[in-house]
N, C-alpha and C positions, 0 to 999 in steps of 0.2 A: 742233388745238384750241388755241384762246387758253389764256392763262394764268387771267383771269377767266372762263371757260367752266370751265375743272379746278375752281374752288377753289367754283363755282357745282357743278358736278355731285358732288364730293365733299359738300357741306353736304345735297344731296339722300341722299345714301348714309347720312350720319351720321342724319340724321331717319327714313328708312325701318330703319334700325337699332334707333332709339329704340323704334319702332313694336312691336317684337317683343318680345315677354312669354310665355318659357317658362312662369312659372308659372302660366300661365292654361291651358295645355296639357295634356289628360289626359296618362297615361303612357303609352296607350295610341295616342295620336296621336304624343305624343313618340317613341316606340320606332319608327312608322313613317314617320317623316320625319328620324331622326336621322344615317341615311345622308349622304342629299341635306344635314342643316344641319352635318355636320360638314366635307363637303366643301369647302362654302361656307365656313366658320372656316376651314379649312386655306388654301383658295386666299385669302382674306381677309389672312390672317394674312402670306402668302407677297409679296402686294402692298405690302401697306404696312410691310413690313420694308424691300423693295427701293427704295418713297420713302425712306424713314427715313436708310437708309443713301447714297443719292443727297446727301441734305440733306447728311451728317456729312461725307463725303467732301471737300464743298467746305468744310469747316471750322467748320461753325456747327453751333448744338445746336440742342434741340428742346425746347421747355420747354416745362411746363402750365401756362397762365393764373393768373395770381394774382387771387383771388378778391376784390371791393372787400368 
């Protein structure tokens, strides 16, 4: 995969992310699907620690945008 293919398929991910609103969720839907979304958080989570850390390794940081 290209480099602008990743940073394209990641902007996809970050918007299908955006997309999700627990608190729109009964508790009842939440309780049954919090399996499957914790999962998802954990292996999420598990991913972009392993970029993150890729990034740091080669010496550079990782900073949040400064807002104009």
């Amino acid at each position: 995969m290209s480099t602008n293919e990743a940073i394209t398929r990641l902007g996809v991910a970050v918007s299908a992310l955006g997309d999700v609103d627990v608190s729109a969720w009964s508790d009842d839907m939440l309780k049954d699907q919090l399996t499957e979304l914790s999962s998802a958080l954990v292996e999420l989570d598990a991913v972009l620690s392993r970029v993150a850390d890729g990034i740091r390794a080669r010496g550079l940081r990782i900073e949040e945008p400064v807002s104009a």
